[in-house]
C-alpha positions as CSV (number, residue, x, y, z in Angstrom):
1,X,-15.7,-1.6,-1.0
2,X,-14.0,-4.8,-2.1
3,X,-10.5,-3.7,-0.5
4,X,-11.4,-0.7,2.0
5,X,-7.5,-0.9,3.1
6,X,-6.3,-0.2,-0.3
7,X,-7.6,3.6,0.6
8,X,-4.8,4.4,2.6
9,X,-2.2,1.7,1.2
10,X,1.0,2.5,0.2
11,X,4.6,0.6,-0.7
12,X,6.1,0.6,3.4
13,X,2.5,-0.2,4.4
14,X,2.4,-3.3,2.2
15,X,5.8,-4.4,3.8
16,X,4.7,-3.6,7.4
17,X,1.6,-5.4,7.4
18,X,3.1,-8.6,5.4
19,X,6.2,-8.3,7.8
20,X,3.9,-8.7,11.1
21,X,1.6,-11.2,10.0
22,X,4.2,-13.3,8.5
23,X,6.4,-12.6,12.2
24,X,2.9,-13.7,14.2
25,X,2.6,-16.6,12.4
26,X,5.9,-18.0,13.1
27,X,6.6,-16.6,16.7
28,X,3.3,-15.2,18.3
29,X,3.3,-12.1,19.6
30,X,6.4,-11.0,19.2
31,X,8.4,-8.3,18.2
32,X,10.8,-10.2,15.9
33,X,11.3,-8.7,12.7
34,X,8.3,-6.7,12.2
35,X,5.8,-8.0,14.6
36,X,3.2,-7.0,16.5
37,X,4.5,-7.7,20.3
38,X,6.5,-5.3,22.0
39,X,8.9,-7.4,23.2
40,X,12.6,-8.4,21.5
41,X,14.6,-10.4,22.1
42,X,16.7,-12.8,20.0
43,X,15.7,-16.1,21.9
44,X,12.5,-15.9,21.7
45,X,12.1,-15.6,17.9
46,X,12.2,-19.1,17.5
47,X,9.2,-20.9,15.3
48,X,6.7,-21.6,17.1
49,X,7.6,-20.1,20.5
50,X,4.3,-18.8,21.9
51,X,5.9,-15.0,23.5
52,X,3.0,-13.4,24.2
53,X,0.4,-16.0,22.4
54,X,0.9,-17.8,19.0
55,X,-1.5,-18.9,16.2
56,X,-2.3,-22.4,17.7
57,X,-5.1,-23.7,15.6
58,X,-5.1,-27.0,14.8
59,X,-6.8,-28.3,11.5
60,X,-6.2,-32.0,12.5
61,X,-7.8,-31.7,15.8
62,X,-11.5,-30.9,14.1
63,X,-11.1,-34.0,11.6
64,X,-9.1,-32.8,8.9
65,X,-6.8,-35.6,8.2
66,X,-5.1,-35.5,4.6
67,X,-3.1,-32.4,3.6
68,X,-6.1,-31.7,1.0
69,X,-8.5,-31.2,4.3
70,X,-5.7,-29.6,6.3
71,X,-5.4,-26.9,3.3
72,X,-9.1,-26.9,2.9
73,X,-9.7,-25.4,6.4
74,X,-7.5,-23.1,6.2
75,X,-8.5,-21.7,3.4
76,X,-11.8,-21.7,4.5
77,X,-10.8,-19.8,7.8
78,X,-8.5,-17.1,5.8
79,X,-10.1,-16.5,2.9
80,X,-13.7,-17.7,3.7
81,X,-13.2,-20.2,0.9
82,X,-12.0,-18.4,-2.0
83,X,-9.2,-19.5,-2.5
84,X,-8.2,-20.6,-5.6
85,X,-8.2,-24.3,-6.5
86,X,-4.6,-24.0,-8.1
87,X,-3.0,-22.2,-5.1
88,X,-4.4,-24.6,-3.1
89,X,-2.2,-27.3,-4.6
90,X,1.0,-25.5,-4.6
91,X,0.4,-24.8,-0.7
92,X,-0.5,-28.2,-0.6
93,X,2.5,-29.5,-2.3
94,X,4.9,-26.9,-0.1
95,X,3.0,-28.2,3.4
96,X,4.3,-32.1,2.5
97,X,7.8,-31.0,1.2
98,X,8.6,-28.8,4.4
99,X,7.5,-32.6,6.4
100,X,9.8,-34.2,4.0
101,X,12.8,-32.0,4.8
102,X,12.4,-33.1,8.1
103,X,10.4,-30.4,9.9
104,X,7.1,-31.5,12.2
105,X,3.8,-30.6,11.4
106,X,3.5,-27.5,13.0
107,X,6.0,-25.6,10.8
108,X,4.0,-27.6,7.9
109,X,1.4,-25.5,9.0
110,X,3.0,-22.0,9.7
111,X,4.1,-22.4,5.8
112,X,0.5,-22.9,4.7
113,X,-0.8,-20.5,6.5
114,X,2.5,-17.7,5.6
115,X,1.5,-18.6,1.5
116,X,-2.1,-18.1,2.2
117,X,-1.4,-14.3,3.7
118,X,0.1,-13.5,0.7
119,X,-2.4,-14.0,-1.5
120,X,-5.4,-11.6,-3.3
121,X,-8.1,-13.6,-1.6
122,X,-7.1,-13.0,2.0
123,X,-6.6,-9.3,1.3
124,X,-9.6,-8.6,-0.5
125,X,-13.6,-10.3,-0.4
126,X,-13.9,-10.5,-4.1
127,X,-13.1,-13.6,-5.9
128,X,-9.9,-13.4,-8.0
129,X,-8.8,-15.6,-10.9
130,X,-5.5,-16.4,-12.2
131,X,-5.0,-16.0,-16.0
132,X,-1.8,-17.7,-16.7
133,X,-1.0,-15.2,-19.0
134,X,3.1,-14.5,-18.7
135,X,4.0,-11.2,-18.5
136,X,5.8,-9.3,-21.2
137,X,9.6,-8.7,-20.4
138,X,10.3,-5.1,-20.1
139,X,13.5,-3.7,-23.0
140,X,16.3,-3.2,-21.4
141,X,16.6,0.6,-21.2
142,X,19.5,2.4,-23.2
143,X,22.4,3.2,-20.8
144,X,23.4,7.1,-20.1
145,X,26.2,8.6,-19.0
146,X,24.8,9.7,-16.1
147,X,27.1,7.4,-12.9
148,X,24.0,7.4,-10.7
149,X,20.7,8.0,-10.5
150,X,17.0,7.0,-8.4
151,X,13.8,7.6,-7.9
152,X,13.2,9.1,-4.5
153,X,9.0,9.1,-3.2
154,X,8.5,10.9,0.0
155,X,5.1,9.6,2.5
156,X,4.7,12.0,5.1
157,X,3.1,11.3,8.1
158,X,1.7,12.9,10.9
159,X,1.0,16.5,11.0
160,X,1.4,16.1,6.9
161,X,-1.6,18.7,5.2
162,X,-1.7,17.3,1.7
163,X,-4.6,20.3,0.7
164,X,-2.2,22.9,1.7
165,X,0.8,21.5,-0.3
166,X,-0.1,20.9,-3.5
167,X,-3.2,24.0,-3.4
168,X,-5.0,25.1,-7.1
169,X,-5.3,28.6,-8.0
170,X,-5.6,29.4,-11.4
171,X,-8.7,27.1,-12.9
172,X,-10.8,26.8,-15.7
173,X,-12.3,23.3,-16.2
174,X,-15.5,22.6,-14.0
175,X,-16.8,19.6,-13.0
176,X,-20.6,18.8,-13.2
177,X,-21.8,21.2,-10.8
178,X,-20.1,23.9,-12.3
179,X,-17.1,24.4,-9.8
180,X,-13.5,24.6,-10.4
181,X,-10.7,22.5,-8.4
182,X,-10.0,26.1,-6.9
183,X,-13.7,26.3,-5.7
184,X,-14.2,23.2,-4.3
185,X,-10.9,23.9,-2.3
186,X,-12.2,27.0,-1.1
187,X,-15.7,25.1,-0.2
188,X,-13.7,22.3,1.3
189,X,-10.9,24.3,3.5
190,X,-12.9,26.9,4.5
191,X,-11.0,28.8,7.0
192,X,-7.6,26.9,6.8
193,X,-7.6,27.9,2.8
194,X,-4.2,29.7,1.3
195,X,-5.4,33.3,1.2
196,X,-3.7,36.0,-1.3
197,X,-2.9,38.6,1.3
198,X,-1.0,36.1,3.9
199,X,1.8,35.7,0.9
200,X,0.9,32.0,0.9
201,X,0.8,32.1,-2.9
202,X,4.3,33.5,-3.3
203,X,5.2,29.7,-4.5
204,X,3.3,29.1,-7.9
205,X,4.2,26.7,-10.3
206,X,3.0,26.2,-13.8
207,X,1.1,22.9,-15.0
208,X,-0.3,21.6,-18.6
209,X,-3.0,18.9,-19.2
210,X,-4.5,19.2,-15.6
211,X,-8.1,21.0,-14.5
212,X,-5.8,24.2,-13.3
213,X,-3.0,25.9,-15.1
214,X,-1.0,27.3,-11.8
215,X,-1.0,25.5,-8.4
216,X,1.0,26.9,-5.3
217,X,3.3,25.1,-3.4
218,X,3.4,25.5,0.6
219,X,5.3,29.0,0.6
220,X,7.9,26.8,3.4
221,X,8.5,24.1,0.6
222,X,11.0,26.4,-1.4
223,X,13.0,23.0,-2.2
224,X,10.0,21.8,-3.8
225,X,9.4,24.7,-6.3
226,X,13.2,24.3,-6.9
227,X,13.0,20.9,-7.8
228,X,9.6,20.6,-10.1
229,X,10.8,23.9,-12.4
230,X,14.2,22.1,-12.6
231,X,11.9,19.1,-14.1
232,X,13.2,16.8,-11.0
233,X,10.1,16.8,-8.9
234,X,6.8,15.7,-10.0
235,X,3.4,15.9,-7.7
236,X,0.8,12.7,-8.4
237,X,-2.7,14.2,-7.0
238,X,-5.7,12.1,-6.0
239,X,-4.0,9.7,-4.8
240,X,-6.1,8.0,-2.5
241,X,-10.2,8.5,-1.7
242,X,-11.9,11.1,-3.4
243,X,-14.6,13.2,-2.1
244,X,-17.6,11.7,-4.1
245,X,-17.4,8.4,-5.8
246,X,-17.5,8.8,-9.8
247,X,-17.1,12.4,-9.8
248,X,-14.9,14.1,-12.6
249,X,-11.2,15.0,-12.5
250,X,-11.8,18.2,-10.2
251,X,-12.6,16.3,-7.5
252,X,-10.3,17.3,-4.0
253,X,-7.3,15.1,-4.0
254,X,-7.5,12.9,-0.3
255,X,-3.6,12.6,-0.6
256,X,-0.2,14.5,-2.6
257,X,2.2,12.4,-3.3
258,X,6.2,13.7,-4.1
259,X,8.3,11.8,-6.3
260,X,11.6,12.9,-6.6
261,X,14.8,12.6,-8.9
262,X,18.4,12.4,-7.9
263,X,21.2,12.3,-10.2
């Protein structure tokens, strides 16, 4: 409720979304680097060029004079005045050292405005707080002797059916209205369910500590089998909305996500 968009967010949805508001806030609508026009080209992404329109508004020309009141309204207009006080003096501090390397007033104000977009307020409507704690530095990890190795994940798009990927069939825990993750597939596919005699469970992998003990993988995904028995694939399952808010574990996933190993 607080941050309906988090529903469907992922890591190159994060990027796209701070790439085109940062791209309209310096050169309109625009194409440049991630925007939101549909136009390129490399003369017109040049700060403050209007393109197709540009984020004109002007603090100082409805009475905000110092940087505090300039600040002030804009954090009023992104973040309906949540911003934090802290934040507020290091965009603040950043909107009269961008003047003082020589830039005018406008880019002053394409900074501010950049920082602000960036922060929890704007993307959210609850009120966040900074702790100040610092965070603990990670160990440095034990080298291998492996030359190379990374962490693939794979978002599908499109035509991508996430309940007839990852699909339960052998179950025993029940949530509270006595139905297994295999039944509530059933309930919740209906028609477009894996069914036994199509040999769409020819692909059945094994799982521990999870509401079903087998799953099947999409019988086209034989590359998928391949990697999760060789321990180099690994499904994360409810990713994403859930069918009912609060229910147990057996809920129907909204989303599968792959994450793979190379080495």
């Amino acid at each position: 409720m607080r941050s309906p968009e988090a529903g469907v967010l992922s890591g190159p949805r994060s990027i796209q979304i701070m790439n085109a508001l940062i791209s309209f806030l310096k050169y309109g609508v625009a194409s440049c680097y991630g925007g939101i026009g549909d136009r390129y080209h490399q003369n017109n992404c040049v700060v403050g060029r209007k393109n197709g329109g540009r984020a004109s508004y002007d603090p100082t020309k409805s009475g905000s004079v110092t940087t505090a009141d300039i600040i002030d309204n804009f954090a009023t207009l992104l973040t309906s005045g949540r911003l934090e006080k802290n934040k507020r003096e290091m965009i603040k501090e950043e909107y009269e050292n961008t003047i003082a390397r020589g830039k005018n007033k406008r880019e002053a104000r394409i900074n501010a405005q950049q920082l602000i977009v960036t922060t929890p307020e704007f993307h959210t409507s609850s009120i966040g707080h900074t702790t100040g704690q610092t965070r603990a530095t990670p160990g440095i990890p034990e080298a291998t002797n492996i030359p190379y190795k990374a962490v693939i994940l794979v978002v599908l798009k499109g035509g991508y059916d996430s309940f007839n990927v990852l699909v339960p069939k052998s179950c025993k825990t029940m949530n509270q209205d006595g139905k297994t993750v295999r039944d509530q597939y059933l309930e919740q596919r209906g028609s477009l369910a894996f069914e036994e005699r199509a040999g769409e469970f020819d692909l059945i992998i094994n799982a521990t500590d999870q509401p079903c003990h087998q799953f099947s993988v999409h019988d086209e995904l034989k590359i998928v089998k391949k990697l999760y028995d060789a321990n180099d694939l690994a499904f994360f399952a409810n990713a994403g909305i859930i069918n009912n808010p609060g229910v147990s574990e057996c809920s129907i996933p909204f989303k599968h996500y792959i994450f793979g190993r190379v080495q």
